[in-house]
N, C-alpha and C positions, 0 to 999 in steps of 0.2 A: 826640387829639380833632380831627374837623376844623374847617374853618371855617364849616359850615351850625351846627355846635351852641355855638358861640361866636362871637354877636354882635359886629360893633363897636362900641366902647366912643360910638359919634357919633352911634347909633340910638336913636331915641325912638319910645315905642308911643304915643306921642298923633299923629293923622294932623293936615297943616297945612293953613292955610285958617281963619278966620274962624270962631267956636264957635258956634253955635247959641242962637237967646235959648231953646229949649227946657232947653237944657241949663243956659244959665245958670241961668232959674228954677229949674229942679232943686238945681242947686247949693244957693241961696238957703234953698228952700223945708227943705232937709237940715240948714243952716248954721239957719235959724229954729230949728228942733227942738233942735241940740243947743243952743243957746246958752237954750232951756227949759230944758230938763234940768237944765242948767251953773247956772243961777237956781234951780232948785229946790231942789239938791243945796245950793248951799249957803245956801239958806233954812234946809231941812230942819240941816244942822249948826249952824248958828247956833242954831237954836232946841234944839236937845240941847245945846248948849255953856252958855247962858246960863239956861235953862230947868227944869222939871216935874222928876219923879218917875223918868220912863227916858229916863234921858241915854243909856243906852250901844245901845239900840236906835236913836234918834235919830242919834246921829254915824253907826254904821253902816250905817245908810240913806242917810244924807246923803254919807259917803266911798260907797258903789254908786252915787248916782245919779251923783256925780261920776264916776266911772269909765266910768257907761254913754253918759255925756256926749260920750266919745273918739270912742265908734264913728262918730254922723253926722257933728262936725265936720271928720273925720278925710274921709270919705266927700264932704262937699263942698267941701273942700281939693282932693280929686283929682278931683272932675266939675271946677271949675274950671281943673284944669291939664290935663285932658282925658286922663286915665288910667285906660286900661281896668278895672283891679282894682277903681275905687271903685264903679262902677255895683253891685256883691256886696253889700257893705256898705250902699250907701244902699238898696235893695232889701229888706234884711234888717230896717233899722230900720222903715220903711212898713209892713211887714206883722208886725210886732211892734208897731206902734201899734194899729193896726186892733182888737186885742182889749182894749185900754188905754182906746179911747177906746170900743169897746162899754160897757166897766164904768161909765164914767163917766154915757152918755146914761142907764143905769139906775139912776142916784144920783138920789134926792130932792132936789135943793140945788142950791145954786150948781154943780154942778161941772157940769150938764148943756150949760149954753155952751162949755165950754169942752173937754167931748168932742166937740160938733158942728164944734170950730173944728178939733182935733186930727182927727177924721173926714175934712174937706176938704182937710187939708192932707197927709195919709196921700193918700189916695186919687187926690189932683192931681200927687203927688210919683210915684204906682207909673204913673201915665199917663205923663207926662213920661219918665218912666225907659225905660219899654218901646216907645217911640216909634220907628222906624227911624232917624227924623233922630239922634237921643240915638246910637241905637246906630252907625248908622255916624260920627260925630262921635266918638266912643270906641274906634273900630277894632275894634269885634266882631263875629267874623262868625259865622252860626249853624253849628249842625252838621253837618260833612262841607263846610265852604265856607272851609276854611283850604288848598287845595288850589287855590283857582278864580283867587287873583288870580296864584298863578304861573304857570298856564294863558293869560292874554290877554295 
């Protein structure tokens, strides 16, 4: 193999310079979300542990939510260390909220505040994300322009 297809081990895909408060808030607003989830999840178990009639749907809702919990805190672990791969991830969950929080605003009850807050914070998180600042702050470059900076 040569040495164009094995990096050195002293290369990092975060570019240097000072992060972006765009990014930060990104970060944040993905680290909000899971740390939801993460509260839910084990809402949701506690209350099948100690609780009602179906305990065993309970827990396993409550170990999924835990689990779905990884992906954004995972996601704004790496917007914060400024690593290209998490921008996928935090992306992924934003627009997997979007129809989370549709269900909610069409709930009769309480839950309507709280798809409006999940709405804003989807929707402020997919802005942030696709921002050129986020993106070049992340070292992404679009397509056919992985070519341009060995060119100047």
């Amino acid at each position: 193999m040569s040495s164009e297809q094995n990096p050195s081990t002293g290369t990092t895909d975060a570019p240097s310079g000072p992060r972006p408060r765009r990014l930060t808030a990104a970060a944040a607003l993905c680290a909000l979300e899971g740390l939801a989830l993460f509260v839910g999840g084990v809402w949701m178990l506690v209350l099948g542990l100690t609780g009602g009639h179906d305990r065993q749907q309970a827990v396993t809702g409550g170990i999924t939510v835990l689990a779905l919990a990884l992906l954004p805190l995972l996601a704004a672990r790496g917007l914060l260390l400024r690593r290209s791969w998490s921008r996928g991830p935090a992306l992924i969950t934003q627009i997997m909220a979007l129809p989370v929080a549709y269900s909610l605003l069409q709930a009769d009850s309480v839950a309507v505040p709280a798809g409006v807050a999940l709405a804003a914070v989807a929707v402020a998180s997919l802005v942030l994300l696709v921002h050129p600042a986020t993106t070049r702050a992340l070292g992404i470059r679009g397509p056919g322009r992985a070519q341009e900076s060995g060119q100047r």
